[in-house]
ZARO-637470 format. One line per field, with one value per residue: x, y, z of N, C-alpha, C, O in turn; residue in one letter. Coordinates in steps of 0.2 Angstrom, whole numbers, always signed. Layout:
n_X = c(X_...)
n_Y = c(Y_...)
n_Z = c(Z_...)
ca_X = c(X_...)
ca_Y = c(Y_...)
ca_Z = c(Z_...)
c_X = c(X_...)
c_Y = c(Y_...)
c_Z = c(Z_...)
o_X = c(X_...)
o_Y = c(Y_...)
o_Z = c(Z_...)
aa = c(A_...)
% end
This chain:
n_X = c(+4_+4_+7_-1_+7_+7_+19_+22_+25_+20_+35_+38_+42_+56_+57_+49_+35_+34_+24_+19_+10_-4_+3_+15_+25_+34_+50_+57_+45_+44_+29_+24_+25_+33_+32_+45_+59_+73_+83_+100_+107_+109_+100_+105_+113_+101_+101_+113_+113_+102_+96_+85_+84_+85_+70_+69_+61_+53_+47_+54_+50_+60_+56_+46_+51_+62_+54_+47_+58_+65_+51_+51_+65_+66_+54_+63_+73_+67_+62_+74_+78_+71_+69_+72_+68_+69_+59_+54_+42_+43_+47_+44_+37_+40_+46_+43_+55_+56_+65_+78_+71_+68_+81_+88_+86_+85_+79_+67_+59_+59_+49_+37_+35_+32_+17_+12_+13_+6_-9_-11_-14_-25_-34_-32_-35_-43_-44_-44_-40_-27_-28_-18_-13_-12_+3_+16_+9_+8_+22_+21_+12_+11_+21_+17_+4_+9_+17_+6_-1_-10_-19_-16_-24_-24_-27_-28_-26_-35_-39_-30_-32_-36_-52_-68_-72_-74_-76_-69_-70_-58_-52_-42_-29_-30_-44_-49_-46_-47_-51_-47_-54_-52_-69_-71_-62_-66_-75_-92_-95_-79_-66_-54_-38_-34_-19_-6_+9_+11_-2_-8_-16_-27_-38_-35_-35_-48_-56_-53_-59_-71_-72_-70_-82_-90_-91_-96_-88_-79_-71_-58_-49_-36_-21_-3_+12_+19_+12_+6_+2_-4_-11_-23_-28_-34_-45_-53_-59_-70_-76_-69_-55_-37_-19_-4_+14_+23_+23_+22_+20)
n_Y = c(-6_+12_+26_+43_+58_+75_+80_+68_+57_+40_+35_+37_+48_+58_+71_+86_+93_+108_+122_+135_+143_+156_+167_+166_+162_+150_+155_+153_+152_+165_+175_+190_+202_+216_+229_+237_+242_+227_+220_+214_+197_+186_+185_+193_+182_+180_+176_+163_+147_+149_+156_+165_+163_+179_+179_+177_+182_+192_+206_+206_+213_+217_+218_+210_+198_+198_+197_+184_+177_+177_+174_+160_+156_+160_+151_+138_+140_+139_+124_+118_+120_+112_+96_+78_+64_+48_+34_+42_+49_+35_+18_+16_+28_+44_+59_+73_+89_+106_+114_+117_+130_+140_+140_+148_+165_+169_+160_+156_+170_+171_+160_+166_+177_+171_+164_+177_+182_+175_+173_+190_+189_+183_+186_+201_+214_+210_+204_+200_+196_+187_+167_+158_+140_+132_+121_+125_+134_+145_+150_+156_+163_+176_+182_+181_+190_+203_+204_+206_+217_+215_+211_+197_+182_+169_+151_+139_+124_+114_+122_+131_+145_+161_+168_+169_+154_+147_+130_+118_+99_+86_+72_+60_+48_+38_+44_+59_+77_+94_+111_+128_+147_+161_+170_+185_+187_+188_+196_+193_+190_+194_+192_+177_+172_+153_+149_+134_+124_+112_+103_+88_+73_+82_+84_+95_+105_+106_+107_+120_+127_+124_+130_+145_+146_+145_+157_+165_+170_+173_+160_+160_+156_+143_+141_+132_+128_+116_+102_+85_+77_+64_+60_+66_+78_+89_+87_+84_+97_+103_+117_+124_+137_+129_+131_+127_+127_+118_+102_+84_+68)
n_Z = c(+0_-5_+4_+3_+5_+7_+1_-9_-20_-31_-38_-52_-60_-63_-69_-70_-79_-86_-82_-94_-100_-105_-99_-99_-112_-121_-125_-138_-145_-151_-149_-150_-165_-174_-185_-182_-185_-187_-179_-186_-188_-176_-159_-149_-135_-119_-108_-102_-111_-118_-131_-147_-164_-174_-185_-202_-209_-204_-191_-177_-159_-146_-134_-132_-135_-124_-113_-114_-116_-104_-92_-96_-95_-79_-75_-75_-68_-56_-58_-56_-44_-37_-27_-27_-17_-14_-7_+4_+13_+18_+11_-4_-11_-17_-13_-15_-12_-9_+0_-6_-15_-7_+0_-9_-16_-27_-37_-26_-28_-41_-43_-35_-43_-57_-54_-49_-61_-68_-62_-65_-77_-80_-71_-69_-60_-50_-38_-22_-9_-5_+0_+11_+15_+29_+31_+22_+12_+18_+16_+4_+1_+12_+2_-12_-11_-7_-21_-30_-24_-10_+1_+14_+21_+32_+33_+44_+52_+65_+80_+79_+77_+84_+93_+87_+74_+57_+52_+41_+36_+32_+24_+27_+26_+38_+46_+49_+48_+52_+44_+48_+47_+52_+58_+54_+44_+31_+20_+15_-5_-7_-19_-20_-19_-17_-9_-11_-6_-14_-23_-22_-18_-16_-7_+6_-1_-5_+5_+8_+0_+1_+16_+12_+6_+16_+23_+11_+3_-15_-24_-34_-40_-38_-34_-34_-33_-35_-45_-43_-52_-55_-46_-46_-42_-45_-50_-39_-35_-44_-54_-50_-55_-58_-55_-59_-57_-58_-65_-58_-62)
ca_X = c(+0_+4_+2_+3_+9_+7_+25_+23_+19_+24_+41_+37_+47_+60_+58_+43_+32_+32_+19_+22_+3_-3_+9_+24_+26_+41_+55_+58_+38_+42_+26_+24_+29_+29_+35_+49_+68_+75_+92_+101_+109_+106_+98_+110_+109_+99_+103_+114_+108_+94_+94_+82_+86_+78_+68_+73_+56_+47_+53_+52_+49_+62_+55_+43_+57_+67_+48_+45_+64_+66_+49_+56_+71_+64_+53_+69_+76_+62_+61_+81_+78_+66_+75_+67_+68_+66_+58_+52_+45_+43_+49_+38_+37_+45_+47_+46_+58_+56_+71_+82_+70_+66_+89_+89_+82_+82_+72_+60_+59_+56_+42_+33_+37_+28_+14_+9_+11_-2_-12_-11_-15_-30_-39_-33_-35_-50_-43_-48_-34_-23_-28_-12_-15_-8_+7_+19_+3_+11_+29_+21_+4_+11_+25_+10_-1_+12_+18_+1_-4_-16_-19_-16_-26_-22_-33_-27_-27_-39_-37_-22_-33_-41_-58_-74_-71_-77_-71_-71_-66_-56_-52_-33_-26_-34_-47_-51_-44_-49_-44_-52_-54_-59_-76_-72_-56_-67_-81_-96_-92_-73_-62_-48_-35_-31_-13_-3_+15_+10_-6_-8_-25_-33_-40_-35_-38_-55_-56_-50_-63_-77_-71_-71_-90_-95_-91_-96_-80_-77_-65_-57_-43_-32_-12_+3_+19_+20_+5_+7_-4_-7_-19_-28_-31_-37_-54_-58_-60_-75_-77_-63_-50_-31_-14_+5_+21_+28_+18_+27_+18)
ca_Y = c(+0_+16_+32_+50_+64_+82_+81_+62_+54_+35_+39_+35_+50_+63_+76_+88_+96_+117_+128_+140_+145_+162_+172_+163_+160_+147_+157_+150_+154_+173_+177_+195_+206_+222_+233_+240_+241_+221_+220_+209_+193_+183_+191_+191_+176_+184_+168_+156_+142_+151_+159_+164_+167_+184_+175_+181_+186_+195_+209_+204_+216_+216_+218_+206_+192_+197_+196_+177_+172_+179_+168_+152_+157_+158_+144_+134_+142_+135_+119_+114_+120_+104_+90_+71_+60_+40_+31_+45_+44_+28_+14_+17_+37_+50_+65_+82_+91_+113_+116_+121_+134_+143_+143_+153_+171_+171_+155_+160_+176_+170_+157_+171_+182_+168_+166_+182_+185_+169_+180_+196_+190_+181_+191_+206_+219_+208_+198_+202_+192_+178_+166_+155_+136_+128_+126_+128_+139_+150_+152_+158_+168_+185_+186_+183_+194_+206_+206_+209_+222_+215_+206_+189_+178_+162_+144_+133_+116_+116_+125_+138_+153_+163_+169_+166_+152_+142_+126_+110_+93_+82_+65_+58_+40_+36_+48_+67_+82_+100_+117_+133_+154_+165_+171_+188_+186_+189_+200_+190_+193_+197_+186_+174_+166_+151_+146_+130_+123_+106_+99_+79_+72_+88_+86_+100_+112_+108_+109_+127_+130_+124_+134_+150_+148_+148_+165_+168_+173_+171_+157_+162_+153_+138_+137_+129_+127_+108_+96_+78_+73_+56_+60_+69_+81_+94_+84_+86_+106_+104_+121_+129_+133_+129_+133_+125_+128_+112_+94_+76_+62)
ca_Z = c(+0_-5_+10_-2_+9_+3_-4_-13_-24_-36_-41_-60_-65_-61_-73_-69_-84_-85_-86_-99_-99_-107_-97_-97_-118_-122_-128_-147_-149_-152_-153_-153_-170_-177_-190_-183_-188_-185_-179_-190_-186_-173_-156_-144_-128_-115_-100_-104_-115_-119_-139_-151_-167_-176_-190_-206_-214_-198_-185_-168_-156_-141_-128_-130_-133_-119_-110_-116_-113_-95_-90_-96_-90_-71_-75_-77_-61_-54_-57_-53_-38_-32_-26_-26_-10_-14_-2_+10_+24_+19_+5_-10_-8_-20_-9_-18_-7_-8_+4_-9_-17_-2_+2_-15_-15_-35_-38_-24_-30_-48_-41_-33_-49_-62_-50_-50_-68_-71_-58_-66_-83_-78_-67_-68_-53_-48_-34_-13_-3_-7_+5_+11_+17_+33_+33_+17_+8_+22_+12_-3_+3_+9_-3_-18_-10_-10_-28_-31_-20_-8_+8_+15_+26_+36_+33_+48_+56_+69_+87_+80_+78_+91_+90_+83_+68_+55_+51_+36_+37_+24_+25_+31_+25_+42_+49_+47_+50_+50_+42_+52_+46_+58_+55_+50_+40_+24_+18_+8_-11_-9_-24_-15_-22_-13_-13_-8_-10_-18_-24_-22_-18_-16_-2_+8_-6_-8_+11_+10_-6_+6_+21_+10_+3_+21_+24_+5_+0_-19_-23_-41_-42_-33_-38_-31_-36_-38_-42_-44_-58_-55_-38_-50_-34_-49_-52_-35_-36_-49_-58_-45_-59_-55_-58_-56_-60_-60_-66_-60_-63)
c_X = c(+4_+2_+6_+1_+7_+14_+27_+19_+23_+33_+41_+41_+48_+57_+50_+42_+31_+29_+21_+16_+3_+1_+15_+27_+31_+45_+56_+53_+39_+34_+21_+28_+28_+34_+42_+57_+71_+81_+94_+107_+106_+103_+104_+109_+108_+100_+107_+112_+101_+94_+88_+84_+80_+75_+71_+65_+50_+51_+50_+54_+55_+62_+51_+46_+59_+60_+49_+53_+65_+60_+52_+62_+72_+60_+59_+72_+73_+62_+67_+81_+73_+68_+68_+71_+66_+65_+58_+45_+44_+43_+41_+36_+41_+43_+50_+49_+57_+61_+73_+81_+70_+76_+89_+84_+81_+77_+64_+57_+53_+51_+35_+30_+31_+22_+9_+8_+3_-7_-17_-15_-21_-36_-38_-32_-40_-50_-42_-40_-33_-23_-21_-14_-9_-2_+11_+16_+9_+18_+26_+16_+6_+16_+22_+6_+3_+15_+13_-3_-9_-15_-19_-20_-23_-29_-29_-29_-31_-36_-29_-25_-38_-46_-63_-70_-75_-72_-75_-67_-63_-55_-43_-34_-28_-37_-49_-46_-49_-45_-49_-48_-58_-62_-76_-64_-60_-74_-85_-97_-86_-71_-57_-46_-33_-22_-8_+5_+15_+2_-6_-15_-30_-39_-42_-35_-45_-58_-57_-56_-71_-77_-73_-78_-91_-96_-94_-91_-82_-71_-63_-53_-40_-24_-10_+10_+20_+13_+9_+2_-7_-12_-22_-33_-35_-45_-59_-62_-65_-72_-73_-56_-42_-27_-9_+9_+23_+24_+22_+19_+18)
c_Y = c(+6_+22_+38_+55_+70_+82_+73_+59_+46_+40_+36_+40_+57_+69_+80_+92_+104_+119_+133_+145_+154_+169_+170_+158_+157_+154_+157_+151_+160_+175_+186_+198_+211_+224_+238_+236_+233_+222_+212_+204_+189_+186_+189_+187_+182_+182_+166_+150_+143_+157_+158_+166_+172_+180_+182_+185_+191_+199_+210_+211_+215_+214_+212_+198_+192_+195_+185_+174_+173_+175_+161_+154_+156_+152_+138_+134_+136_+128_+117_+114_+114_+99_+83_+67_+51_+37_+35_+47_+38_+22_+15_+25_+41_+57_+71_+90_+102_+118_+121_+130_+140_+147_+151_+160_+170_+168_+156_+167_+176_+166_+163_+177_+178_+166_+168_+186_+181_+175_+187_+194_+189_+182_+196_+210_+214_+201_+203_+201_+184_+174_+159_+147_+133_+122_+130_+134_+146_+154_+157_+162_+174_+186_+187_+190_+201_+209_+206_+211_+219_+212_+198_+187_+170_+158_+139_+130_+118_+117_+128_+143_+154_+166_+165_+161_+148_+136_+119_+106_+90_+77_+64_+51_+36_+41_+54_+71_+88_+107_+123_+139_+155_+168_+178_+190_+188_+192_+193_+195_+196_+190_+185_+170_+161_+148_+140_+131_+116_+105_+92_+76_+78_+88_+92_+105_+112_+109_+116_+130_+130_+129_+142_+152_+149_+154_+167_+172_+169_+166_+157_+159_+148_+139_+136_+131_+121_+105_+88_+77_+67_+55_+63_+75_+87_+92_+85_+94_+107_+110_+126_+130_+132_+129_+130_+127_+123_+106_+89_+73_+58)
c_Z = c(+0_+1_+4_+5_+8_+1_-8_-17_-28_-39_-51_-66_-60_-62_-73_-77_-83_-87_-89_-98_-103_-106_-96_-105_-119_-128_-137_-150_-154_-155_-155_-158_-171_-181_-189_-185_-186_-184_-183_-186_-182_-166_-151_-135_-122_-108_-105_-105_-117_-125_-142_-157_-171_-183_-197_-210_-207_-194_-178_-165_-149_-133_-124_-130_-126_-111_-108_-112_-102_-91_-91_-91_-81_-69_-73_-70_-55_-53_-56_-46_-31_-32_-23_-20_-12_-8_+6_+10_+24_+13_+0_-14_-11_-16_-14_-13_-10_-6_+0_-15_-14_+1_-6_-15_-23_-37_-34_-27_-37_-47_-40_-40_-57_-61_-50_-56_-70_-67_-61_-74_-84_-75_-66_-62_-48_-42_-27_-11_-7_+1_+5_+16_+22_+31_+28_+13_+12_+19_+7_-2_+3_+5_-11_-15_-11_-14_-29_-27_-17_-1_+8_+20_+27_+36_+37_+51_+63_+76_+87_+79_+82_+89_+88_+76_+63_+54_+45_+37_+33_+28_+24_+27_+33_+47_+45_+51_+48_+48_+48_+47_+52_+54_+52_+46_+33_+23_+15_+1_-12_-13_-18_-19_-16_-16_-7_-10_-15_-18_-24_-21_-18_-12_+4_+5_-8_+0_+13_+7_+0_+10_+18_+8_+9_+22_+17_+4_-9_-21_-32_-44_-39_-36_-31_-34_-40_-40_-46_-48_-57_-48_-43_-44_-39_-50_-47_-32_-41_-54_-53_-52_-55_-58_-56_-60_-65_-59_-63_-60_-58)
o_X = c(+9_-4_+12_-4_+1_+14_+32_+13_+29_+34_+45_+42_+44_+56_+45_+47_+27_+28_+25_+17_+8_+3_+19_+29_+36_+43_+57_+53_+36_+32_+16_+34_+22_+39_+44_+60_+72_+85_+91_+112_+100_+103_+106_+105_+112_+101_+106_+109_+96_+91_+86_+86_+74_+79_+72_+66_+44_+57_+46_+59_+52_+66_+51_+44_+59_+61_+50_+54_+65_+62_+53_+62_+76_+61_+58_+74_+76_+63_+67_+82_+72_+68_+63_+77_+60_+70_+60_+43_+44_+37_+35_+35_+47_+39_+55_+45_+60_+62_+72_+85_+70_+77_+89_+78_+75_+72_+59_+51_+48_+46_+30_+24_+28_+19_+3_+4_-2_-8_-23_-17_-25_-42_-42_-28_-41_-53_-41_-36_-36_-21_-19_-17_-3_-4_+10_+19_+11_+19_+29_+16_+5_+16_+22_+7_+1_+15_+15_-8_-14_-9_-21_-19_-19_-35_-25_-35_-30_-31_-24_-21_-43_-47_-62_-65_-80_-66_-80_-61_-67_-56_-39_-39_-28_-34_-51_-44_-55_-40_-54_-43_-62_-60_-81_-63_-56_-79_-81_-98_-86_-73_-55_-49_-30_-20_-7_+8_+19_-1_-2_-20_-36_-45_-48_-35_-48_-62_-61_-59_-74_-82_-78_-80_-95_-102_-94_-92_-85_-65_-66_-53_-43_-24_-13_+11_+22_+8_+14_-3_-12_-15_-28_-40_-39_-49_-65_-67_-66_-67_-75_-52_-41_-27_-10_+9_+23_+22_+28_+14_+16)
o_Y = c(+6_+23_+38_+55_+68_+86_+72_+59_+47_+45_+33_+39_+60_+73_+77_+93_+106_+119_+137_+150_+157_+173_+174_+153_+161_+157_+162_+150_+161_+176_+187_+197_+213_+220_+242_+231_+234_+225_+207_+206_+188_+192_+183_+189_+186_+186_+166_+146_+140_+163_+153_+172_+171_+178_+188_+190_+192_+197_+214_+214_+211_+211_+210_+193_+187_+193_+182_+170_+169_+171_+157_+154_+154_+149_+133_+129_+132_+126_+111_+109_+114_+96_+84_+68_+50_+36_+33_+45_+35_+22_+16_+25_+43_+61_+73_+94_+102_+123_+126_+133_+145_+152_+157_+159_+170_+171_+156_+168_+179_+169_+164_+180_+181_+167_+165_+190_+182_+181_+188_+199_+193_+180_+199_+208_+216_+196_+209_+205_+179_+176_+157_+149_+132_+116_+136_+139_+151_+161_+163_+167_+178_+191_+192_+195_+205_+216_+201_+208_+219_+210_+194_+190_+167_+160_+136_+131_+123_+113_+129_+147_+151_+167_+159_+164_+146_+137_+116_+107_+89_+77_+66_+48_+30_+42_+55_+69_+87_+109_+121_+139_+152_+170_+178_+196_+190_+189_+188_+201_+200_+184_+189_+165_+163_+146_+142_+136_+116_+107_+90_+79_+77_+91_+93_+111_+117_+114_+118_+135_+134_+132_+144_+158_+154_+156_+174_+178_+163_+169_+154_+159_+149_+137_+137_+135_+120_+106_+88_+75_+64_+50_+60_+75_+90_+96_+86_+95_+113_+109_+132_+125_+134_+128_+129_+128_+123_+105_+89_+76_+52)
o_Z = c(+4_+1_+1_+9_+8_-4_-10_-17_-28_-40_-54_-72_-56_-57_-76_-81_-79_-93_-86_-94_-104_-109_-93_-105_-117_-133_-141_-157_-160_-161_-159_-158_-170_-182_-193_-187_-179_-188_-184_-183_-183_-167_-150_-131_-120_-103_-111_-100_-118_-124_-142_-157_-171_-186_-196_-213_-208_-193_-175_-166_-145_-129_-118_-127_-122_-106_-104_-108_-97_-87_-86_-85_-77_-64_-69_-67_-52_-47_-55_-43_-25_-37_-19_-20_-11_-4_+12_+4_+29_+11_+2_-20_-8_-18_-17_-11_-16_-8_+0_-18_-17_+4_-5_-15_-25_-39_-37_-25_-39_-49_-44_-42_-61_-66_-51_-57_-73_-70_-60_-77_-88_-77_-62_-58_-42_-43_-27_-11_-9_+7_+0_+21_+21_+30_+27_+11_+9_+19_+7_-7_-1_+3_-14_-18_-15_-13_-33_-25_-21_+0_+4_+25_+23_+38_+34_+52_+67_+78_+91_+79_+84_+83_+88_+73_+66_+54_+45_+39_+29_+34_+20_+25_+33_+53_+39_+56_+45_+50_+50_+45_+55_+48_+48_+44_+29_+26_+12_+0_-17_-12_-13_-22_-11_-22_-1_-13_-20_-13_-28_-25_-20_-13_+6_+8_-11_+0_+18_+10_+1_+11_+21_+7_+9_+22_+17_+3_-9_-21_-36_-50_-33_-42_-25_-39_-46_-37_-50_-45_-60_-46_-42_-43_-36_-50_-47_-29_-43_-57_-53_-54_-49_-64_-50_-66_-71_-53_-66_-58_-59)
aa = c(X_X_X_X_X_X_X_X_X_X_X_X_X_X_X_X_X_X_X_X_X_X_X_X_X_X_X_X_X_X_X_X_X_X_X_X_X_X_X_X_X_X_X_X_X_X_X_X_X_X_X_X_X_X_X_X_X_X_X_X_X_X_X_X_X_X_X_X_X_X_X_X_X_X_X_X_X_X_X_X_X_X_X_X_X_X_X_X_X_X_X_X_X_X_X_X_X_X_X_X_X_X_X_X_X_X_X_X_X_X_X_X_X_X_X_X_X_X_X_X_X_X_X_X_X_X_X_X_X_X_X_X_X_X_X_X_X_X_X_X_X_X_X_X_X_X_X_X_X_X_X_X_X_X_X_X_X_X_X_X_X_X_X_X_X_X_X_X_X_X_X_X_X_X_X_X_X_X_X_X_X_X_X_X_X_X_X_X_X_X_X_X_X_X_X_X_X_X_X_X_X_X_X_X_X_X_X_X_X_X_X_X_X_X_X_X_X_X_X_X_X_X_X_X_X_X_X_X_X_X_X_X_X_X_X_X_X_X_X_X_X_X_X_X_X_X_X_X_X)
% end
């Protein structure tokens, strides 16, 4: 028998899949152009290992190159920085480890920075509070909310916050738990992004989704950083959309 963790999942594969997503265009795409002057030859490397060349019949826009590559490019930051664990916490168990992103100010920086561009592209001004999920959500919540101007709340495990609260239950590999908000953490009809650091069963992100309807909070959004596609924790969020950085298997 298999136990999934919030950081594991089958070790079936190393090499996580990138989201590129409407705000974060692969680099070699170029897909903005215009009419202005082309520099000729090739463009010059903007990261290392990371060229495009100017096409020869079309004239690319620079800014919007140096746009497109700079995401990939922090994408990439990104994903080195997540180190696999075999056989934790226990034989069977690929552990998606985070440590090493959180030592690095660039790579956290650039997570936070891709993020909030998805964010920004998608909904615009029209987000209330990033809410932050016990515990890791916690890393990622006020520096999102942050780089896009707004407020953060706290969704924890039951009997850590004071006050009046509500509270949802999910379901454990043996038993239940609960998440709690306090009762006025949120207007009725404010948007809230929720945000984790991995997705897995999806569990405690639909947890969080329920939690914020009580209060009637709008729920606009969920991301992560990580999701493990093979729990298929994204099916249990219905018509909740979601977002990640980085896919494993």
């Amino acid at each position: 028998m298999y136990y999934f963790l919030t950081e594991a999942t089958h070790p079936t594969s190393q090499r996580p899949r990138l989201s590129a997503g409407p705000a974060h265009p692969a680099p070699r795409a170029c897909p903005l152009w215009t009419q202005e002057p082309r520099p000729s030859g090739d463009a010059p490397p903007l990261f290392p290992g990371l060229t495009c060349p100017w096409p020869a019949d079309t004239h690319l826009l620079p800014s919007s190159y140096m746009h497109a590559a700079m995401s990939e490019s922090e994408l990439q930051l990104v994903a080195r920085r997540i180190r696999s664990f075999p056989d934790f916490p226990i034989p069977g168990v690929l552990f998606r480890d985070i440590s090493p992103l959180l030592k690095d100010p660039d790579s956290f920086r650039a997570s936070i920075r891709l993020l909030a561009g998805h964010l920004k592209s998608t909904h615009g001004g029209k987000i209330d509070y990033i809410a932050g999920l016990d515990s890791r959500g916690f890393l990622f919540g006020p520096s999102l909310a942050q780089e896009l101007g707004v407020g953060c709340v706290l969704i924890r495990k039951r009997g850590k916050l004071p006050g009046p609260t509500v509270s949802a239950s999910y379901s454990l590999e043996y038993g239940k738990a609960e998440l709690e908000i306090q009762k006025d953490a949120l207007e009725p009809g404010q948007k809230v992004v929720i945000v984790d650091d991995l997705l897995a069963t999806g569990g405690t992100m639909c947890a969080a989704c329920e939690l914020l309807s009580q209060l009637r909070a709008e729920v606009v959004e969920c991301v992560s950083l990580v999701e493990l596609t093979s729990l298929k924790g994204r099916e249990k969020l219905g018509p909740v959309p979601f977002f990640s950085l980085l896919q494993y298997e």
